[in-house]
LUMDO-411100 format. One record per residue (C-alpha): residue number from 1; residue in one letter; x, y, z. Coordinates in steps of 0.2 Angstrom, whole numbers, plus 5000, padded with zeros to 4 digits. Layout:
BEGIN
   seq   type   east   north     up
   NUM      A      X       Y      Z
...
//
This chain:
BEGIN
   seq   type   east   north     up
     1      X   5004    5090   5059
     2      X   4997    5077   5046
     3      X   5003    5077   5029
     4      X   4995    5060   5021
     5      X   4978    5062   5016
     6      X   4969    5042   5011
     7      X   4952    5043   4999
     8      X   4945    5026   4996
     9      X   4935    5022   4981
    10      X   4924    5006   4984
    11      X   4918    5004   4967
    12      X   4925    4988   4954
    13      X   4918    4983   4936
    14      X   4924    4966   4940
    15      X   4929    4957   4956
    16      X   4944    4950   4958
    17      X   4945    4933   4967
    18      X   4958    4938   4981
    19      X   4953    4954   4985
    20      X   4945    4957   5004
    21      X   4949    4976   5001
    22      X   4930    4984   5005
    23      X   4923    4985   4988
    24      X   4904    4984   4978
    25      X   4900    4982   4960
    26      X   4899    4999   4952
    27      X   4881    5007   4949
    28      X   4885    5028   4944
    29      X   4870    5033   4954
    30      X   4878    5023   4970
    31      X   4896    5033   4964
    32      X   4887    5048   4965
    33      X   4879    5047   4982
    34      X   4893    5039   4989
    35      X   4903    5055   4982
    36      X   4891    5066   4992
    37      X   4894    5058   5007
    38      X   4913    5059   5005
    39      X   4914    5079   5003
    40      X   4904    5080   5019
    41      X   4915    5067   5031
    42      X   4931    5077   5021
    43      X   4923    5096   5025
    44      X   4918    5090   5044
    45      X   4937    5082   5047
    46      X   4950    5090   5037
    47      X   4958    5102   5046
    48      X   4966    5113   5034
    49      X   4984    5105   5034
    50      X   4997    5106   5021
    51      X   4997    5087   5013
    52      X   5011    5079   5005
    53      X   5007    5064   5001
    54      X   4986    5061   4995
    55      X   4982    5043   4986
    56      X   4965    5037   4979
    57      X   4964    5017   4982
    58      X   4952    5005   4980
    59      X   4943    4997   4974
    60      X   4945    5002   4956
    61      X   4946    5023   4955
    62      X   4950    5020   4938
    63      X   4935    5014   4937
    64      X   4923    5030   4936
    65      X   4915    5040   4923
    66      X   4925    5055   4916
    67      X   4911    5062   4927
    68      X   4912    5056   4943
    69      X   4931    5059   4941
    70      X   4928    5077   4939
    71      X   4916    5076   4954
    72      X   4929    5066   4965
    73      X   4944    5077   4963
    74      X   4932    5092   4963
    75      X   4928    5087   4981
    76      X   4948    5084   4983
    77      X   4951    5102   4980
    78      X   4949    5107   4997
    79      X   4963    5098   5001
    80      X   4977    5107   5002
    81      X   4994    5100   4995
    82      X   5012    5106   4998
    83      X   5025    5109   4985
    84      X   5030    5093   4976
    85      X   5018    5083   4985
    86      X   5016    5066   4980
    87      X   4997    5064   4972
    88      X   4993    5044   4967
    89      X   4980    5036   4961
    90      X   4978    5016   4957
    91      X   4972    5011   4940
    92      X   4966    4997   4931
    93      X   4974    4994   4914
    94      X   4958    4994   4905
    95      X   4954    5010   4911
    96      X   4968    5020   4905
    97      X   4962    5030   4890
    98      X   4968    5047   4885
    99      X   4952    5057   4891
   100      X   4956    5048   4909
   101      X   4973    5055   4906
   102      X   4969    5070   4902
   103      X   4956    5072   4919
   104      X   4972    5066   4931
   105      X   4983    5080   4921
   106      X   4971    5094   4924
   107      X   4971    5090   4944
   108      X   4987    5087   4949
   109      X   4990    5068   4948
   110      X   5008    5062   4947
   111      X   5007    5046   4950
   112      X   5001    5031   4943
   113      X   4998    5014   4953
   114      X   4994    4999   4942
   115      X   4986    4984   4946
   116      X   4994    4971   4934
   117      X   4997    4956   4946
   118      X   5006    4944   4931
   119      X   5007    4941   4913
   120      X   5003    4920   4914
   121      X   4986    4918   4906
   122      X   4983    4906   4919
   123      X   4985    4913   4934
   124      X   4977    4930   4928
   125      X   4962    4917   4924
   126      X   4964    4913   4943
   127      X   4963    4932   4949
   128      X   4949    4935   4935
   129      X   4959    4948   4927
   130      X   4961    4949   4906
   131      X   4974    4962   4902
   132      X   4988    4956   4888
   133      X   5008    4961   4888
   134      X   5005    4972   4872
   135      X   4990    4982   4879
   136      X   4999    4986   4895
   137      X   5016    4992   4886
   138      X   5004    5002   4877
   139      X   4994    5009   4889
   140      X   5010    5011   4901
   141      X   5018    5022   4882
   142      X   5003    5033   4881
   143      X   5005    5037   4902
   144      X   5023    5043   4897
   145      X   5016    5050   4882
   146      X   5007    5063   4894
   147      X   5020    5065   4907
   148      X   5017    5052   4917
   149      X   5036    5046   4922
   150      X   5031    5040   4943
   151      X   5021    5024   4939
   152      X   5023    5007   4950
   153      X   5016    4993   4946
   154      X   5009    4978   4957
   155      X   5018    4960   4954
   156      X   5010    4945   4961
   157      X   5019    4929   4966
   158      X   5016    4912   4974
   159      X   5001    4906   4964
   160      X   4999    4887   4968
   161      X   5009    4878   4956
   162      X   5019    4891   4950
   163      X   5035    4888   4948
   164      X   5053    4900   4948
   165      X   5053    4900   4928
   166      X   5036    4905   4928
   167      X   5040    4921   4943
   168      X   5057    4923   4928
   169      X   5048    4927   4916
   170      X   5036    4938   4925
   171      X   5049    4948   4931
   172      X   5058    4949   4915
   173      X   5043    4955   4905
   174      X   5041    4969   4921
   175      X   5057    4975   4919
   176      X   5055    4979   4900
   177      X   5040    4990   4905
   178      X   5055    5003   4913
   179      X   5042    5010   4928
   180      X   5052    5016   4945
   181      X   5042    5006   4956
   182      X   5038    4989   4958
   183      X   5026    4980   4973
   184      X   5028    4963   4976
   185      X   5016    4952   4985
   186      X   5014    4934   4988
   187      X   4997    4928   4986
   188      X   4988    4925   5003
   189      X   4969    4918   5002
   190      X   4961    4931   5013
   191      X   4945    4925   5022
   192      X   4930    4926   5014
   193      X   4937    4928   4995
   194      X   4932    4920   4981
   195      X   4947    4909   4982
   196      X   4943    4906   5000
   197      X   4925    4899   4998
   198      X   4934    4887   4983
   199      X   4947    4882   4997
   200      X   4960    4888   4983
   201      X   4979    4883   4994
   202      X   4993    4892   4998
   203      X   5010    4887   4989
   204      X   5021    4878   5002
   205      X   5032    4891   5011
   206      X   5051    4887   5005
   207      X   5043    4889   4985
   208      X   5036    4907   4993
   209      X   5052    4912   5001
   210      X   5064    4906   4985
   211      X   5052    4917   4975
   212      X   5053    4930   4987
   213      X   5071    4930   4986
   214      X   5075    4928   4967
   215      X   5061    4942   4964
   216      X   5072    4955   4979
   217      X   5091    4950   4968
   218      X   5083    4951   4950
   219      X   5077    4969   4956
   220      X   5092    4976   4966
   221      X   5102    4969   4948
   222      X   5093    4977   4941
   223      X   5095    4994   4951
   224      X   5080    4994   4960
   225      X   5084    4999   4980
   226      X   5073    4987   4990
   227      X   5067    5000   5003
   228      X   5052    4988   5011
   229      X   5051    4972   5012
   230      X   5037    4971   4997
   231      X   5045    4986   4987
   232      X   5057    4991   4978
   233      X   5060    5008   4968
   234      X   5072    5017   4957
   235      X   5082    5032   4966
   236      X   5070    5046   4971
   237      X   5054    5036   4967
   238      X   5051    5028   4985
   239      X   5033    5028   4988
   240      X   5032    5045   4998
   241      X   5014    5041   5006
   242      X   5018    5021   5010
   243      X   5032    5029   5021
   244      X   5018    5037   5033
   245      X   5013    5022   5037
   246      X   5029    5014   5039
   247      X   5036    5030   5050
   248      X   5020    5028   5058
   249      X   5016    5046   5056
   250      X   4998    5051   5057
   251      X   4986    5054   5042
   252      X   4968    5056   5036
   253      X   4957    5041   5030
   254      X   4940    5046   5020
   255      X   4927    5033   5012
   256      X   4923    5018   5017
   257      X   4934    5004   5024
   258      X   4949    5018   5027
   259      X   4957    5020   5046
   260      X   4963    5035   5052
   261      X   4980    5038   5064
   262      X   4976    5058   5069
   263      X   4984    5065   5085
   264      X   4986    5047   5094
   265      X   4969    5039   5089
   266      X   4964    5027   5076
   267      X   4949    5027   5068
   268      X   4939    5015   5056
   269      X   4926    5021   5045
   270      X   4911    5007   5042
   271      X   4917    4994   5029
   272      X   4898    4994   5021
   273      X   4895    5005   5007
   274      X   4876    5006   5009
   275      X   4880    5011   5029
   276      X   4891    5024   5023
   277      X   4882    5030   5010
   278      X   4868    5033   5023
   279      X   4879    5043   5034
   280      X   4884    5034   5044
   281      X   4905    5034   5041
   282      X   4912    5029   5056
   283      X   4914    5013   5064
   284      X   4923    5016   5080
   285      X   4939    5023   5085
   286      X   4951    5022   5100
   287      X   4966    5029   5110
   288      X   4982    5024   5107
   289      X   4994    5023   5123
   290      X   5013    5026   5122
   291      X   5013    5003   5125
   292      X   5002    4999   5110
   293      X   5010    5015   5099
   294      X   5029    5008   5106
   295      X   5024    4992   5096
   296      X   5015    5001   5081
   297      X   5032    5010   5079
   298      X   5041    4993   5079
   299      X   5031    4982   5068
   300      X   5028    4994   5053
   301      X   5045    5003   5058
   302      X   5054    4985   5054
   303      X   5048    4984   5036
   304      X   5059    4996   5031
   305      X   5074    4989   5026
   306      X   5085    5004   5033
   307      X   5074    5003   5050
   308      X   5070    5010   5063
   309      X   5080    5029   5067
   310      X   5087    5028   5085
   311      X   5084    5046   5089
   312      X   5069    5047   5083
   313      X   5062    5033   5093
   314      X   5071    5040   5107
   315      X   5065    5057   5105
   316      X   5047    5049   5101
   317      X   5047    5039   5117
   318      X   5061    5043   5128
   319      X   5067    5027   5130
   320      X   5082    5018   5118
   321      X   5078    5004   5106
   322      X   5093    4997   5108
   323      X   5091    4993   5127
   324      X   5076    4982   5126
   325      X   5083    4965   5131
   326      X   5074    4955   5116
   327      X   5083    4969   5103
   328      X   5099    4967   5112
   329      X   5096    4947   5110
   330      X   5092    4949   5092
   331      X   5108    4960   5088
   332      X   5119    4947   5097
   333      X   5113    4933   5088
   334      X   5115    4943   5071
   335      X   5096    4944   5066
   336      X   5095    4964   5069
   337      X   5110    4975   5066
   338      X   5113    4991   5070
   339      X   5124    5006   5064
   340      X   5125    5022   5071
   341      X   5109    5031   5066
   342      X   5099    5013   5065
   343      X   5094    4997   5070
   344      X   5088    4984   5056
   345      X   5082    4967   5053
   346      X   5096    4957   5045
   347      X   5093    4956   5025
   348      X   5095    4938   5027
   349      X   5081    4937   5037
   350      X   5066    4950   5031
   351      X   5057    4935   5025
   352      X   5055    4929   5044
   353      X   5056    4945   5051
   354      X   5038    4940   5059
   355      X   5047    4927   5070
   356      X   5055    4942   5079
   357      X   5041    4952   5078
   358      X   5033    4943   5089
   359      X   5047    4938   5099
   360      X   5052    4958   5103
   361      X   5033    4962   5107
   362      X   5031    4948   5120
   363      X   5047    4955   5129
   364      X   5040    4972   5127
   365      X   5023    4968   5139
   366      X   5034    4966   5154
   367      X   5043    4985   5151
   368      X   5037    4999   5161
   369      X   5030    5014   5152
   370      X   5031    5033   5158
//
């Protein structure tokens, strides 16, 4: 059964500098016909399954006219959603305003995803972003205001130059905004970015990983679990639709630049918007075997911080974990552990977790599969 349903919305006001995500500059008439062809790849490949999780990223779905909001989750009535399922969509701050609101409220949003990055003038220079302080505790108040209580909220880290005081102050000024959920990310100059083409560098790897590790014991003092390796949420507020990628359960991608994971296959639908909005939605899509989803389950599995659930794996793949001979390495030199339901990278070394990673899927191409 697939509970997850992902709906891409390509369309930004402005560009951000780092973002490879598939995007375009936003024209109404190309939101409309793009629109089109999303209720028809939605009617042709949704098959009627309760959902519990559905979240509209982007791009900028924010970004649309009251109109073409009303058309979108128009189209995403079909969709049929469970009791308390978890209905997201990501926002830009500038776009919050009370008829916006109001649109979410009327279709069943309940949470709200919001791009802030940081509060240092510079660095939002740098990402070619302008929001203030005062207008996103305003415009975080008026969310409440209207019922709006599951909201996370994205922090950046690791700008070249930056240093701990500057991530302190950051994080203090994100903790007064009292949201449930908070994403971290280390800035990463993705190919073909703005930063890219301007050869913008990468801050040196102990900086990052001091960052990484003041920002994970600033949250958890703060009462934040830290429940992925880049989030962290208050009890009860985990991101419920992340968690199907990380269990590696299958869901729906529809829109451009989205994959897919339905009944063993992956999918990708075409990256280019024109190419899409011509009908032509998919790029390709392939079988996964029990090998390649054995090392899906591990590498997204990992992230978790609780890990991976022994008898699930087992009754997934009829094979134990804990018996792989890099695992049982790893546990004996103290970089996994284990307990009785789980096995888990050390806390001590999530940052490097890679560095296993990699270890434990070499080992894995010499096991035999059933």
């Amino acid at each position: 059964m697939i509970k997850s349903a992902y709906i891409h919305i390509p369309f930004c006001k402005k560009i951000c500098s780092y973002c490879d995500f598939c995007k375009v500059f936003y024209k109404e008439n190309l939101v409309l016909q793009y629109l089109d062809v999303l209720e028809k790849q939605i009617k042709n490949e949704y098959e009627g399954d309760i959902l519990s999780t559905i979240y509209i990223g982007g791009g900028t779905p924010s970004s649309l006219s009251t109109a073409a909001l009303e058309k979108l989750f128009t189209i995403l009535q079909v969709l049929q959603k469970g009791k308390n399922a978890e209905y997201t969509i990501e926002c830009n701050i500038e776009d919050i305003t009370e008829e916006k609101i109001s649109i979410f409220k009327k279709y069943g949003i309940n949470r709200i995803s919001i791009g802030i990055q940081t509060f240092q003038l510079k660095y939002l220079t740098l990402l070619e972003r302008n929001h203030t302080y005062q207008e996103v505790i305003e415009k975080i108040n008026l969310l409440k205001q209207y019922g709006f209580f599951n909201i996370n909220i994205d922090l950046m880290y690791a700008f070249n130059g930056q240093t701990i005081e500057e991530v302190k102050e950051d994080l203090h000024l994100f903790l007064t905004l009292d949201v449930p959920h908070i994403s971290t990310y280390s800035l990463i100059i993705e190919p073909h970015t703005k930063l890219y083409i301007k050869e913008y560098e990468n801050i040196e790897e102990d900086m990052d990983a001091e960052m990484y590790n003041f920002i994970c014991n600033t949250l958890k003092q703060n009462y934040y679990e830290h429940y992925e390796v880049s989030n962290f949420a208050k009890k009860g507020y985990e991101s419920r639709h992340n968690l199907t990628y990380w269990n590696h359960d299958f869901y729906y991608g529809f829109g451009a630049g989205t994959s897919g994971y339905i009944k063993d296959t992956r999918y990708e639908n075409t990256r280019s918007v024109p190419t899409y909005i011509k009908d032509n939605t998919k790029k390709e899509e392939y079988l996964i075997d029990k090998k390649e989803s054995i090392y899906e389950e591990i590498m997204l599995g990992f992230r978790k911080i609780k890990g991976i659930s022994k008898r699930k794996f087992y009754d997934k793949y009829n094979q134990k974990l804990e018996h792989f001979e890099s695992i049982k390495k790893l546990i004996q030199e103290n970089k996994i552990l284990e307990n009785e339901e789980y096995i888990y990278i050390n806390p001590k070394y999530v940052y490097v977790m890679n560095e296993f990673l990699v270890t434990i899927l070499r080992d894995l191409e010499g096991v035999k599969y059933e």
